[in-house]
C-alpha positions, 0 to 999 in steps of 0.5 A: 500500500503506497501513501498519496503523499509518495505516491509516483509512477514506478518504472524502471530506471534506464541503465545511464541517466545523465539527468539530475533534478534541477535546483529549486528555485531560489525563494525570497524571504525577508532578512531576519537577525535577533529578535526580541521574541528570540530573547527567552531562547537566548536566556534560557540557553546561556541561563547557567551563565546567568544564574552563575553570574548573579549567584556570584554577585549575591555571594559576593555581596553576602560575604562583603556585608558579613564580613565588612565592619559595621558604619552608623550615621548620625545627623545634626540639623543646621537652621540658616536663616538669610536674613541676619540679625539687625543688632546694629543699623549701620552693620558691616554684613548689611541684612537683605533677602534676595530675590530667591528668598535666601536659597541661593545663599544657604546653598553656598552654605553647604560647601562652606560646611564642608570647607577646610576651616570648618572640618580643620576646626571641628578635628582639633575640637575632637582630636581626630588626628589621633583617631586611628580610624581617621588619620590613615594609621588603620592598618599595616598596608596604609602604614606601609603605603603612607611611609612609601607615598608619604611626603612633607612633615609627618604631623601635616601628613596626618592632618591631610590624610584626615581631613580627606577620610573626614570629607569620605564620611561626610555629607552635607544635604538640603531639602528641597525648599527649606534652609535646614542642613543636614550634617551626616557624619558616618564612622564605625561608632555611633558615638563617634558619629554623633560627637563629629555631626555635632562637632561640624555644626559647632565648627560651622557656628563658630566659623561663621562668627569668626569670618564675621568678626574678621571682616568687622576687624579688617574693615575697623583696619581699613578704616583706621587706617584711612583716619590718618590720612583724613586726619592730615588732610583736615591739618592741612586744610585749617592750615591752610586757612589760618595761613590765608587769613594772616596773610590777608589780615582777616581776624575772626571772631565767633567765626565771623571777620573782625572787619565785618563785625566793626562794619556790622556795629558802626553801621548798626551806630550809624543807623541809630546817630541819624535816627537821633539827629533826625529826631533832634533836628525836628525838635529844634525845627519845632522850637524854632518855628513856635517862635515867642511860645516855646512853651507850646513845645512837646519839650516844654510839656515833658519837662518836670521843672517846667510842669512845676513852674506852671503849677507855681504860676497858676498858684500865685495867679489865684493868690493875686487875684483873691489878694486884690479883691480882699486887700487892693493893689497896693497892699504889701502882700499884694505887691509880694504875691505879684512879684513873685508872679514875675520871679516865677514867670521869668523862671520859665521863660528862663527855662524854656530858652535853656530847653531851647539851646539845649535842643541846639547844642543835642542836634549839633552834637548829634549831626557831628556824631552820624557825620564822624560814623558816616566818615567812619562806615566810608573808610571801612567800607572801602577797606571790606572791598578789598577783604571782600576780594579776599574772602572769596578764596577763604570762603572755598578755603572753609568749605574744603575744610567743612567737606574735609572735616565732614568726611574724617567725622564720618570716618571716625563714627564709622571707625567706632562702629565696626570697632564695637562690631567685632564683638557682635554676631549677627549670624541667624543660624543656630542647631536645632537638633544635635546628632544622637547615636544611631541605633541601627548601622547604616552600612553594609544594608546586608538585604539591600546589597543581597537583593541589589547582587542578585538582581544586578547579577541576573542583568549583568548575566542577561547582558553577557548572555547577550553579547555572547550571544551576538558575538556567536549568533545561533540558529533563533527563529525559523525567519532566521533560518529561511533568510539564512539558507533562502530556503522554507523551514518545512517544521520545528520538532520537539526535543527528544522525550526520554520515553520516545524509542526512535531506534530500531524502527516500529513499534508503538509511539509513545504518547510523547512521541505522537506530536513529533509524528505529525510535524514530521508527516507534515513536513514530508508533505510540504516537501513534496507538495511543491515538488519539481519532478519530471512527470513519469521521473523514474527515480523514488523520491528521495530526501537527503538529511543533513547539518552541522557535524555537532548536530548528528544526534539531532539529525540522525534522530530526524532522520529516523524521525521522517523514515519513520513517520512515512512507514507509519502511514504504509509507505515502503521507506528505505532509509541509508546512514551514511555514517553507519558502518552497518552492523556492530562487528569490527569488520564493515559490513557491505553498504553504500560505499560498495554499490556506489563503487558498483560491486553490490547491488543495493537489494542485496544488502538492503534489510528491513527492520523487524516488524517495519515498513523500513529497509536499512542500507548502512555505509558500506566498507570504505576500502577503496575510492571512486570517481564522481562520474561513477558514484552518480551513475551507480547513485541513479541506478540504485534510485531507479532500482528502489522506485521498484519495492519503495516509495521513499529514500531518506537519506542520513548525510552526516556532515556534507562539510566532512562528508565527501561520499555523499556528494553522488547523492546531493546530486540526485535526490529530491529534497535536501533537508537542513537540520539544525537546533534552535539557540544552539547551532551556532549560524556560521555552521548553518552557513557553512553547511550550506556553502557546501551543499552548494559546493556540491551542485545543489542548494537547501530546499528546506530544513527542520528545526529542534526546539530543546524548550519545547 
């Protein structure tokens, strides 16, 4: 019973036939490299290394958090606030916020914390020098080192070497958007670690203060300094205006001109000389014009002698007057009062004439005065133009020593002020929270190291895999295969199941085995169905197996695999192994070298497997060698014979690379069947098996593929 996928014309073949079936023509398929649906084949292939790689890490990191001493972190907390404390209105460190609100400024202050000054200040408060831990003294190799690349003095050396292993375990951070800084300080004792945080935040405090009164000192200097200078400049100025002044004869007084000060006065004089004359010359002009009644005078009227006389006057003119009525004219005490009258009144006119040359004499007097004061104010007058002249320079000469003395006041204060300064911190930064001794180590983080290990070595090992893998591509993906070999991957075959049987043939298949079965029927039936044989071809159909040399377990095996699944449909099948001597003795039995070499016909040596529909044809005795010519004519012959008892010819080519027997067969068979293994032929082998099909005359008209993961 003959299957329908094998099933041909069987005719017998002609003695010589120099026909051979064509090439297959060659397909396109697309260019394909590693895939990223490639990677689980890559990572499961080279997991050994990938495990191996991450259980080295995680070992390493095990044994480095174990045996690595144990380090504690303490912190101290750093308020700084931009705006300075305002102790004094004119400060040498003027208080202002910048724009950012003070970021900027505390963010410098973190470099500041971990400059040289303050970390040299915290290690004498702490004696660190002397810390074996610190100052480079720790071990054997950093002593021998130290006294093989040390230089300069053995105390500079120390502080150096400590304040480098100080600056290692510290680290000064700010949060995002607040003025706190955190001083973290690692060592191998949690006391030790808390006393040097807070030892550095000390150190920051007092450095602070001390740059502050530094530059309030060095300012008072600066100023000082500038004092004698504004002092001499102020001698030189004053000198230079009493020089002026007793050149020019300018005395001063309550810092006024001496000259001025007359001229003020004798004008002042002047003023009040003709006031008086004026007032006196209308007195006498006053006299002068009441003529014979000086009496009528406002002078007459003032004066006390003259209001006497009158009222004695008006006294006796009542006298009289009651006397002649009572004792006539002539009575004696008449004539008394009478002349009393007389007496009286000669008295004020007496009186009023002595007013009258007194008002002369005071406006004579007083008219001699204001001419002397106005003689006087002439000559001083031309003597101030000339002290006018002069003073124009003294003027500029005082405001020089005005503007000079001005600034040596201010210099002075100003002296006086940063002088008081440098005793006065107005730094606003304080600790608001001292380091405490941590309870728990900071370093090694065992678990984290564990973790990171591990997981660092599955990537470290994932990337290794990968580089190798790109350094040695292997067979992936059928896409890879096809653009490889430009030839269709006809099915991908399970790996061997370890309860499958695949040697000798026949028997029952194993559940296992049942789906290797149907992808190797399916396979004979996509080669076949785009066969390109002659009609009425008198040869079998024939399919030649072969691979790279490491894969001839999974060729073999393929080989068998295919020979198998026709049998198990009813077609007769006469399977050849290349690479089998045929038989288990130590003397070659005859084979396909000898009908080959045309000393055996093949059905002579051919034999079926018990309880099979496959006859067995192994290599033959490799005694002598034979031409190419006469190895394809006896291969033709031996085809053209087996279309008689078989429908099929399955070939085990080995290696056609090592194998130049088989070169008679790559010319006359149907089909040649690359085999390779998936992420495990490596694709120069694939390349190299093919360049020798193609050697030989032929080109791959497809290939199965092994998938180990399946």
């Amino acid at each position: 019973m003959q299957s329908s996928l094998l099933s041909l014309p069987q005719q017998h073949a002609p003695e010589v036939m120099q026909y051979a079936p064509e090439p297959p023509l060659a397909a396109s398929y697309p260019s394909s490299t590693v895939e990223l649906g490639d990677l689980k084949r890559i990572l499961v292939r080279r997991r050994f290394l990938i495990l191996a790689t991450a259980a080295l890490l995680t070992l390493g990191a095990l044994l480095y958090g174990l045996f690595t001493p144990a380090l504690y972190s303490s912190v101290a907390e750093i308020i700084v606030d931009p705006q300075d404390l305002q102790v004094v209105t004119n400060d040498v460190n003027p208080s202002r916020v910048p724009p950012d609100g003070g970021i900027t400024m505390v963010e410098s202050q973190v470099a500041v914390v971990q400059s040289s000054g303050v970390l040299l200040r915290a290690i004498a408060a702490t004696n660190l020098t002397e810390d074996p831990e610190f100052n480079g003294q720790g071990g054997l190799l950093s002593r021998l080192l130290g006294g093989v690349l040390g230089s300069g003095s053995a105390e500079t050396d120390k502080a150096g070497k400590t304040l480098d292993a100080l600056r290692r375990r510290l680290a000064v951070k700010r949060a995002d958007k607040v003025l706190v800084l955190d001083v973290i300080v690692t060592a191998k004792s949690a006391d030790k670690a808390a006393k040097l945080a807070n030892a550095i935040a000390q150190a920051y405090l007092a450095d602070q203060a001390s740059a502050r009164a530094k530059m309030a000192t060095d300012a008072s200097d600066s100023i000082t300094a500038r004092l004698d200078e504004q002092r001499k400049r102020v001698q030189r100025a004053e000198n230079a205006v009493e020089a002026y002044r007793s050149a020019n004869n300018m005395v001063m007084a309550a810092g006024n001109l001496v000259s001025d000060q007359e001229l003020t006065e004798i004008n002042t004089q002047l003023a009040a000389a003709q006031s008086r004359t004026a007032t006196l010359k209308a007195q006498v002009d006053q006299l002068r014009r009441s003529g014979g009644a000086p009496d009528a005078t406002s002078e007459a009227m003032r004066s006390a002698v003259i209001s006497s006389l009158r009222a004695q006057e008006a006294t006796l003119v009542d006298q009289v007057s009651q006397l002649g009525t009572e004792l006539g004219p002539r009575h004696p005490s008449m004539m008394a009062a009478q002349q009393q009258l007389r007496d009286t009144r000669a008295l004020i006119a007496r009186e009023l004439g002595r007013i009258a040359a007194a008002a002369e004499t005071d406006y004579e007097r007083a008219l001699a005065n204001q001419q002397a004061l106005e003689a006087k104010v002439a000559g001083m007058k031309s003597k101030s133009l000339d002290t006018d002249q002069a003073s124009v320079k003294l003027r500029e000469l005082q405001r020089d020593l005005e503007a000079v003395r001005s600034v040596y006041a201010t210099y002075l204060q100003r002296a006086q002020e940063t002088r008081e300064q440098v005793n006065v911190d107005s730094t606003n930064a304080r600790i608001i929270s001292d380091a405490m001794p941590a309870l728990k180590k900071s370093w090694p983080p065992l678990l984290l190291l564990v973790f990171g290990a591990f997981f660092g070595g599955l990537g470290l090992g994932t990337g290794m895999a990968l580089i190798a893998e790109y350094s040695s591509p292997t067979v992936l993906s059928s896409a890879q295969m096809q653009s490889a070999i430009d030839a269709p991957v006809v099915g991908v075959l399970p790996a061997k199941s370890a309860r499958r049987r695949w040697w000798p043939f026949g028997g029952a298949a194993a559940p296992a085995g049942q789906k290797m079965d149907a992808v190797a029927g399916l396979a004979l039936r996509r080669l076949f169905s785009s066969s390109r044989r002659p009609p009425n071809w008198p040869l079998v159909p024939s399919i030649l197996v072969t691979s790279a040399p490491e894969d001839a377990a999974q060729r073999g095996r393929v080989a068998r695999l295919l020979a198998n699944a026709a049998a198990a449909r009813g077609s007769r099948v006469l399977f050849i192994d290349t690479n089998n001597a045929g038989g288990s003795q130590k003397e070659p039995q005859p084979g396909l070298l000898d009908v080959l070499r045309g000393e055996y016909a093949f059905e002579a040596l051919s034999q079926y497997a018990p309880g099979s529909n496959v006859a067995l044809l192994g290599k033959g005795r490799p005694k002598a060698a034979f031409s190419e010519a006469q190895g394809v004519y006896f291969t033709q012959h031996m085809l053209a014979q087996a279309s008689r008892n078989f429908e099929l010819v399955v070939v085990d080519g080995g290696a056609l690379a090592d194998n130049l027997n088989a070169s008679p067969l790559v010319a006359m068979v149907d089909e040649i069947v690359l085999v390779a293994t998936l992420n495990a032929t490596p694709m120069r082998d694939v390349t190299a098996a093919s360049q020798a099909i193609s050697v030989m005359g032929r080109l791959p008209t497809g290939a199965l593929l092994v998938d180990e993961a399946a």
